[in-house]
C-alpha positions as CSV (number, residue, x, y, z in Angstrom):
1,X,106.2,118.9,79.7
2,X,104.1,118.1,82.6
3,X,104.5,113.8,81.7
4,X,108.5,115.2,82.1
5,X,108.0,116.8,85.4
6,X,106.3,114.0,86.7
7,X,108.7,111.5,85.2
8,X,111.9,113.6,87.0
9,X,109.6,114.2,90.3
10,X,109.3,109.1,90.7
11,X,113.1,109.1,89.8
12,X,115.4,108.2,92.1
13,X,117.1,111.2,93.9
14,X,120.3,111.8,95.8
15,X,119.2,114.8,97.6
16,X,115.9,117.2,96.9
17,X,118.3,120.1,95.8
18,X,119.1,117.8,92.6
19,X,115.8,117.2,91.7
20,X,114.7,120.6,91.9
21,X,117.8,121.7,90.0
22,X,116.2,118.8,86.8
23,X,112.6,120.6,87.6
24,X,114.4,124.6,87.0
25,X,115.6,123.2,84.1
26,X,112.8,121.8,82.6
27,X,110.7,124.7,83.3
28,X,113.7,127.5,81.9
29,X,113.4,125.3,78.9
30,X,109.4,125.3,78.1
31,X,109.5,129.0,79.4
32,X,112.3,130.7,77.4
33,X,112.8,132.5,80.4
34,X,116.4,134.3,81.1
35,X,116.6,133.0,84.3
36,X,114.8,131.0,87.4
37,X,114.8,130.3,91.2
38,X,112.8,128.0,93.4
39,X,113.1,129.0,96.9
40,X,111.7,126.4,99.7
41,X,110.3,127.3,103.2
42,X,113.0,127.3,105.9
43,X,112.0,124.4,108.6
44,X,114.0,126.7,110.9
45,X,112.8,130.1,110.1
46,X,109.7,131.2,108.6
47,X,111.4,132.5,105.0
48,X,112.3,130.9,102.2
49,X,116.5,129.5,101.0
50,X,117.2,129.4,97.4
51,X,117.8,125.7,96.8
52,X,118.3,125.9,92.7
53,X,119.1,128.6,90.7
54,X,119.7,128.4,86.4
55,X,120.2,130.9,83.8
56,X,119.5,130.4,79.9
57,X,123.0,129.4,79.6
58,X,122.7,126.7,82.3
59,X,125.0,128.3,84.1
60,X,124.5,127.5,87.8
61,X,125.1,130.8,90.6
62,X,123.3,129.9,93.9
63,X,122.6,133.3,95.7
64,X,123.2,135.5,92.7
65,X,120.2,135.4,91.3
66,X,118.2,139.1,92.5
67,X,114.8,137.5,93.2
68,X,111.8,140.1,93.1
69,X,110.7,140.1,96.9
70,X,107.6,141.9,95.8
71,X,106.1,139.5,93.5
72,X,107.4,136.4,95.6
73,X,105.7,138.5,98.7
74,X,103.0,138.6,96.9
75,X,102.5,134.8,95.9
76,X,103.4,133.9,99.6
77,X,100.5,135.5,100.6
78,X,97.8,135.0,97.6
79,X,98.9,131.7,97.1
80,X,98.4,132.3,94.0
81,X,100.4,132.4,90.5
82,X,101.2,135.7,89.1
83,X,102.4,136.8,86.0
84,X,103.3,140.0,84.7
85,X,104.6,141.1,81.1
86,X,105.8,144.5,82.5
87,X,107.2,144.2,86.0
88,X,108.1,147.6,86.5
89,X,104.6,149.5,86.0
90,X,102.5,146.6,87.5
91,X,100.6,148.4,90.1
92,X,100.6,145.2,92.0
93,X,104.2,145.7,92.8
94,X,104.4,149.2,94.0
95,X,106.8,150.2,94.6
96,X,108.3,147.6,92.9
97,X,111.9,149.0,93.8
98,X,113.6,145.4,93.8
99,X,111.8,144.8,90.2
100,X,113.9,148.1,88.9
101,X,117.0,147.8,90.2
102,X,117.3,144.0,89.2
103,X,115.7,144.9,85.4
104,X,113.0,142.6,85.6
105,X,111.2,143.0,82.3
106,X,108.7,140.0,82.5
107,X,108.5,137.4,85.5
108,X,106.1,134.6,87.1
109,X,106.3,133.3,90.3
110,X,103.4,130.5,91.3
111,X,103.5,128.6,94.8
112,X,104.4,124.9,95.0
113,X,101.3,124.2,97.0
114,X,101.4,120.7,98.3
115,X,98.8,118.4,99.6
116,X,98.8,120.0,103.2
117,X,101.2,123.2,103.2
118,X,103.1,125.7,100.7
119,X,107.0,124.4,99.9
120,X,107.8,127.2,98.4
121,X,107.9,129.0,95.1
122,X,109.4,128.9,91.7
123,X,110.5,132.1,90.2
124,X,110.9,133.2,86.5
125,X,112.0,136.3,84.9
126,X,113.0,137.7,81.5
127,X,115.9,140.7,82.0
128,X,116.2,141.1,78.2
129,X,115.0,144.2,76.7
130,X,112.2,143.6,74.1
131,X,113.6,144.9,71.2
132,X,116.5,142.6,72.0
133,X,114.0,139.6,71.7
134,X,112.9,140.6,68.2
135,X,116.7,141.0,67.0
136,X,117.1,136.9,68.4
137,X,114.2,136.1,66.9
138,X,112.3,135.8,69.8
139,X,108.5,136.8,70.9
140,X,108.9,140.3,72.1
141,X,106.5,138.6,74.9
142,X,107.4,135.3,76.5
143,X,105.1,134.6,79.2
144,X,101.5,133.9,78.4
145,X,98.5,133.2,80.6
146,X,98.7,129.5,79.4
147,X,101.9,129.2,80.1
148,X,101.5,130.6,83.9
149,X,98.9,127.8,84.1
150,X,101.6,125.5,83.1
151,X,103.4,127.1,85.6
152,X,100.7,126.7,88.3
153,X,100.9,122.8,87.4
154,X,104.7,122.4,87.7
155,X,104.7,124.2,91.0
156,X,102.2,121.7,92.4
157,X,103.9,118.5,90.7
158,X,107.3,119.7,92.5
159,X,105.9,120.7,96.0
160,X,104.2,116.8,95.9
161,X,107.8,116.0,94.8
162,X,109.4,117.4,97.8
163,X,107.2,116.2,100.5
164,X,107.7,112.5,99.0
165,X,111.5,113.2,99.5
166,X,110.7,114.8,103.1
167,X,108.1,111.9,104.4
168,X,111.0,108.9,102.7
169,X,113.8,110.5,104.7
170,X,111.4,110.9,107.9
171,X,111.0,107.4,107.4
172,X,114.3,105.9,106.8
173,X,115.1,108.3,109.8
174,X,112.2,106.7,112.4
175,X,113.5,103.0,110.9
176,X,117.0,104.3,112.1
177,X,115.8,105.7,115.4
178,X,113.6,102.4,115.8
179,X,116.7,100.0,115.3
180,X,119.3,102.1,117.3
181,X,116.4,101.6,119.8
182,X,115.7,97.8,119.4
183,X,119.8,97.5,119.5
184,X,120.1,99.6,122.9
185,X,117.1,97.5,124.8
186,X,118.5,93.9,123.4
187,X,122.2,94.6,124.5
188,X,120.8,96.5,127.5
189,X,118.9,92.8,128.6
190,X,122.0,91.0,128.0
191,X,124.4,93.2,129.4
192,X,122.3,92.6,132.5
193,X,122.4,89.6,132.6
194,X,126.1,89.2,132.2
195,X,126.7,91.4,135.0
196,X,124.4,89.5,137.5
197,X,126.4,86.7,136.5
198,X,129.3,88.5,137.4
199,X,127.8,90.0,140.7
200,X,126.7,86.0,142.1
201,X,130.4,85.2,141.2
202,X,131.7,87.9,142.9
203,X,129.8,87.0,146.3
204,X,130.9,83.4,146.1
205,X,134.3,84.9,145.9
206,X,133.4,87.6,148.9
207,X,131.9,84.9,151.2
208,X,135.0,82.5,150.4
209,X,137.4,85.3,151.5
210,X,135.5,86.2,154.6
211,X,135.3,82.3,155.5
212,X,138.8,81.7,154.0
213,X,137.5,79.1,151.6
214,X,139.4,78.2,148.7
215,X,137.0,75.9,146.9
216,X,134.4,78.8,147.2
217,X,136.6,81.8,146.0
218,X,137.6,79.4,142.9
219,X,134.0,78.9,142.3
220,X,133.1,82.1,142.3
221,X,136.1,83.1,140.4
222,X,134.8,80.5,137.6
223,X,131.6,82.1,137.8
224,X,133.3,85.7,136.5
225,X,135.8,84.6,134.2
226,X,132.6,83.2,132.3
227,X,130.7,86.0,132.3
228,X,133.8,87.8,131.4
229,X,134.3,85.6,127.8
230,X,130.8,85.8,127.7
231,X,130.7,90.0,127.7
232,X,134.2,89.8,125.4
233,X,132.5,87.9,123.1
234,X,129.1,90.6,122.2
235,X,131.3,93.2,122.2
236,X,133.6,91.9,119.5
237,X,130.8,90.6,117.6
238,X,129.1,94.3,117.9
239,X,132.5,95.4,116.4
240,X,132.6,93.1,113.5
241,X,128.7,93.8,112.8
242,X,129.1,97.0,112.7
243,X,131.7,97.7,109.8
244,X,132.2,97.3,106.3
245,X,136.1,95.7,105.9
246,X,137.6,93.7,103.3
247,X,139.5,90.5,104.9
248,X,143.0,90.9,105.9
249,X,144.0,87.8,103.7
250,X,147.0,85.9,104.3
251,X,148.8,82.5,103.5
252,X,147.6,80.3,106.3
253,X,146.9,76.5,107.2
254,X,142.8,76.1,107.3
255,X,143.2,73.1,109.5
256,X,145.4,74.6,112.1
257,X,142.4,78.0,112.4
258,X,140.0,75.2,112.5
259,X,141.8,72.4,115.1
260,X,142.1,76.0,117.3
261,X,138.8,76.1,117.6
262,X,138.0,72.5,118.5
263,X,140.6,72.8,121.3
264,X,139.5,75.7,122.6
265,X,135.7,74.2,123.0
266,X,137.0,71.4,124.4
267,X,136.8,71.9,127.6
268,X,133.5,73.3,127.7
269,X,132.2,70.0,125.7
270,X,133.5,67.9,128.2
271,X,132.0,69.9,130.7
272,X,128.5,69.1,129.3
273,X,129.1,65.7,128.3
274,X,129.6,66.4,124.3
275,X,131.8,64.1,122.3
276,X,133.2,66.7,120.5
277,X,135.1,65.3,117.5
278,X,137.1,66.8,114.7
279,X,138.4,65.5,111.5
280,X,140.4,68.0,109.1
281,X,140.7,67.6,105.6
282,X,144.0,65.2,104.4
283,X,145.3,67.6,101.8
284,X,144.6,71.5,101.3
285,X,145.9,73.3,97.9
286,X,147.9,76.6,99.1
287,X,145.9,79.3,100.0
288,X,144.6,82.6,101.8
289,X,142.0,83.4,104.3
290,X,141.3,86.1,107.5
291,X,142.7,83.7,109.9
292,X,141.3,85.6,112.6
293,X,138.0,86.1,111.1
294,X,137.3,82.6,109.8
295,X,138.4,81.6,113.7
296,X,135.9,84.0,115.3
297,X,132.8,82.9,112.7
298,X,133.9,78.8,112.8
299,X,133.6,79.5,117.2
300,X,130.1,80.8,116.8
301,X,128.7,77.9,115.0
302,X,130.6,75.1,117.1
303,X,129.5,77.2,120.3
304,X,125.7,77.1,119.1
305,X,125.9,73.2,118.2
306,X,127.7,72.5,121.7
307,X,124.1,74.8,123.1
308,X,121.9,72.5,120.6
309,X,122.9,68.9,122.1
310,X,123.4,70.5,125.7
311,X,121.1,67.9,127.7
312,X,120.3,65.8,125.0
313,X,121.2,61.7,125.0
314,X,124.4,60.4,123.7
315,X,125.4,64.2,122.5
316,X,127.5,64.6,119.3
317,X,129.0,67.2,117.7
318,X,131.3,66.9,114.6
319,X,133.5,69.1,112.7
320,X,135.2,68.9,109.7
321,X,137.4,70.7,106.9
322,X,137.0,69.3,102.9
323,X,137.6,71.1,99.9
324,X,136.3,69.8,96.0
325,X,138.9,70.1,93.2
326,X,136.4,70.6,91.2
327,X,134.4,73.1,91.9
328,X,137.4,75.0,93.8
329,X,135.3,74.9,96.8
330,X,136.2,75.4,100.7
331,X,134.6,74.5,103.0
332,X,134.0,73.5,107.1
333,X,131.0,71.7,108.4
334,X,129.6,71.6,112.0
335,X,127.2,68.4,112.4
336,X,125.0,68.1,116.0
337,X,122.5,65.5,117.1
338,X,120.7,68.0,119.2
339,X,116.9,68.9,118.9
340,X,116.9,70.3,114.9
341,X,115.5,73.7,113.7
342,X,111.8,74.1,112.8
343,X,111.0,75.1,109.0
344,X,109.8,78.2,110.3
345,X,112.9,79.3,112.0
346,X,115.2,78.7,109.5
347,X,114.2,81.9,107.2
348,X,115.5,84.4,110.0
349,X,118.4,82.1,111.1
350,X,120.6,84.3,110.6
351,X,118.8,87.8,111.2
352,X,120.3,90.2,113.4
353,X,118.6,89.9,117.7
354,X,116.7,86.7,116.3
355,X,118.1,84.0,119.0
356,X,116.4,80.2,119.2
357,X,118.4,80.1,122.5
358,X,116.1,82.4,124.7
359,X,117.6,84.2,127.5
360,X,121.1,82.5,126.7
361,X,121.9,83.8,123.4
362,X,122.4,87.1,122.0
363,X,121.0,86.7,118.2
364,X,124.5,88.2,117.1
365,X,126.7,84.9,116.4
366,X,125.0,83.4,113.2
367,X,124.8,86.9,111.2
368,X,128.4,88.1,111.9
369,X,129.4,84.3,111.0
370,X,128.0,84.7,108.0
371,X,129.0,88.1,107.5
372,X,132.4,86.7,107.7
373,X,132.0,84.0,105.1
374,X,130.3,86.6,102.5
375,X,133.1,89.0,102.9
376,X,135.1,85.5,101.8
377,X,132.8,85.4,98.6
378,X,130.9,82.3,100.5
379,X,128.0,81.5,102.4
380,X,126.7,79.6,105.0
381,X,124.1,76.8,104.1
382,X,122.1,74.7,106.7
383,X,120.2,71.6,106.8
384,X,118.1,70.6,109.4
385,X,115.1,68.8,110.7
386,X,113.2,69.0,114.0
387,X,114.5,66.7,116.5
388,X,117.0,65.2,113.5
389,X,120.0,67.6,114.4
390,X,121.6,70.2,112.1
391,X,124.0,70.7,109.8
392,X,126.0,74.2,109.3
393,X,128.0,74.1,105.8
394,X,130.5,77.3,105.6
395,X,131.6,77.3,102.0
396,X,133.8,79.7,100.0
397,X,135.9,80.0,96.8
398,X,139.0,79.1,97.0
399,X,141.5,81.8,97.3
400,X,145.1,81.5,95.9
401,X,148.0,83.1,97.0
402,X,149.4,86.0,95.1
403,X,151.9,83.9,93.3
404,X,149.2,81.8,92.1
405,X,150.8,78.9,93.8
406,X,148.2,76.4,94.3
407,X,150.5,73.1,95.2
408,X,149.5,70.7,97.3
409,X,150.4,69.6,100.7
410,X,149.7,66.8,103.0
411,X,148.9,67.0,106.0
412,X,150.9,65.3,109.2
């Protein structure tokens, strides 16, 4: 019984009233008892809340159950098992009123002493009369002074079972508490920084209205529309990071979602100097992607190649659309010449706040691209080698249309 105790007190749990309710049961069972409580110490009061109650016909009535407060008064403050085969003459219990009017015959209550403080108790009585027991077939006596020393042993095995449970969700609650905290200070820092951005803008654009110069204001005004893309851009990938969704799938041309991209970057590549080139794939089968989603994660990667080659000579940065027949594969790959990623990097690519970039990136773009491509069924594979460039591969299944309609179409 104990090896069972112990076996129900290492598996997993959804909540601390379930295992307790599998412990009761155990314990009616080796018992015989007629029915059982455990009652756990309030954290917000000093007295104890029934958290499982059982009866010998399994039936479950949380707060029915008349517990003696006598003898569990008197466990709470021996901290010791007791057992009595006739509750209501035990002189222990005088006066023992809650023992008559609930027709406790027999009963044990032991503590569930744990390593540093008493959880609570377990509490078991019989209400059946003895000659009752002798007509089932029963021993006119039930509890037994080995049996309260089994007793004594389950108590402790559960109390060690619920401070495991309390110290794991004090954990996973500090781990919560600590992220929520790392996620507050990161954003904080970059949140900052945006909006100094946005404050030197916005004198550039004061000083150019005071001196009535154009040149000046448009400068600034440059200044604050990119800060404003730049403050745009965490938040919505905060907003994708932080939800489960399924992809709003829809019939749409790859190549066009992909040629958007390129165009839109455009203009910052020739701004740095980037040849930014882009070659989509000749023919595409029919098929159905989160237009909007494969846009947002293809933008992050192009973004962080155009930051990769930024300064570099002769900088290159190439994308393309392909797909394999044969394997039913999709895919888009983003090529740079810039200054690679180090062996040791590349593990936590893609963790959440890790940034290669410094002060200029946020650490969000790579894990909500490729939280993107998973929720496609794909991932995102990358190749690199310090001071050789990099390689970002975003591969998925293909996805048919409902029809199943997989023709082919070639491309203007």
């Amino acid at each position: 019984m104990l090896y069972r105790i112990a076996e129900e007190a290492v598996r997993p749990s959804t909540s601390i009233t379930s295992l307790l309710s599998r412990i009761l049961n155990l314990a009616l069972e080796t018992a015989g008892a007629d029915r059982g409580c455990i009652l756990l110490r309030n954290l917000s009061s000093a007295g104890l809340k029934p958290v499982a109650y059982r009866d010998r016909r399994g039936e479950e009535a949380p707060g029915s159950m008349p517990v003696s407060r006598s003898i569990v008064d008197y466990v709470l403050k021996s901290r010791q098992g007791v057992r009595t085969s006739d509750a209501r003459t035990d002189a222990r219990f005088v006066p023992g009123q809650s023992i008559f009017q609930a027709g406790i015959r027999e009963a044990i209550c032991v503590p569930m002493q744990g390593r540093y403080e008493l959880q609570g108790v377990i509490y078991l009585d019989i209400t059946t009369p003895a000659d009752r027991l002798v007509i089932e077939g029963r021993a006119a006596t039930r509890f037994t002074e080995d049996l309260l020393r089994l007793m004594v042993a389950i108590g402790r095995q559960a109390a060690l079972a619920v401070e495991d449970n309390q110290y794991q969700q004090a954990l996973v609650k500090s781990e919560r508490l600590a992220a929520v905290g790392q996620t507050i200070t990161i954003l904080s820092h970059h949140i900052k920084n945006i909006l100094q951005g946005v404050r030197g803008g916005s004198y550039l654009i004061d000083m150019g209205l005071k001196d009535h110069d154009e040149s000046l204001v448009r400068k600034g005004w440059t200044i604050v529309e990119r800060n404003q893309d730049r403050i745009y851009q965490l938040v919505t990938d905060m907003l994708t990071l932080s939800k489960e969704r399924q992809p709003a799938l829809s019939r749409g041309d790859l190549n066009e979602t992909v040629g958007e991209v390129c165009e839109l970057m455009q203009a910052r590549a020739t701004e740095l100097g980037v040849e930014l080139t882009w070659t989509p794939c000749a023919g595409f089968p029919e098929m159905v992607f989160d237009a909007e989603a494969l846009h947002r994660a293809t933008l992050n990667i192009v973004g962080n190649a155009l930051d990769a080659v930024e300064g570099h000579e002769h900088p290159q940065v190439r994308v393309a659309t392909s797909f394999d027949p044969h394997s039913g594969v999709v895919a888009i790959s983003v090529d740079d010449n810039g200054v690679g990623i180090s062996p040791e990097v590349l593990p936590g690519l893609f963790n959440i706040f890790e940034s290669t970039k410094g002060a200029r990136g946020t650490g969000i773009g790579l894990a909500v691209s490729q939280k993107i491509i998973r929720e496609h069924g794909g991932e995102i594979y990358v190749e690199s080698q310090p001071g050789q460039g990099a390689r970002f591969v975003l591969e998925w299944p293909l996805i048919g249309d409902e029809q199943g309609g997989l023709e082919r179409r070639t491309e203007a």
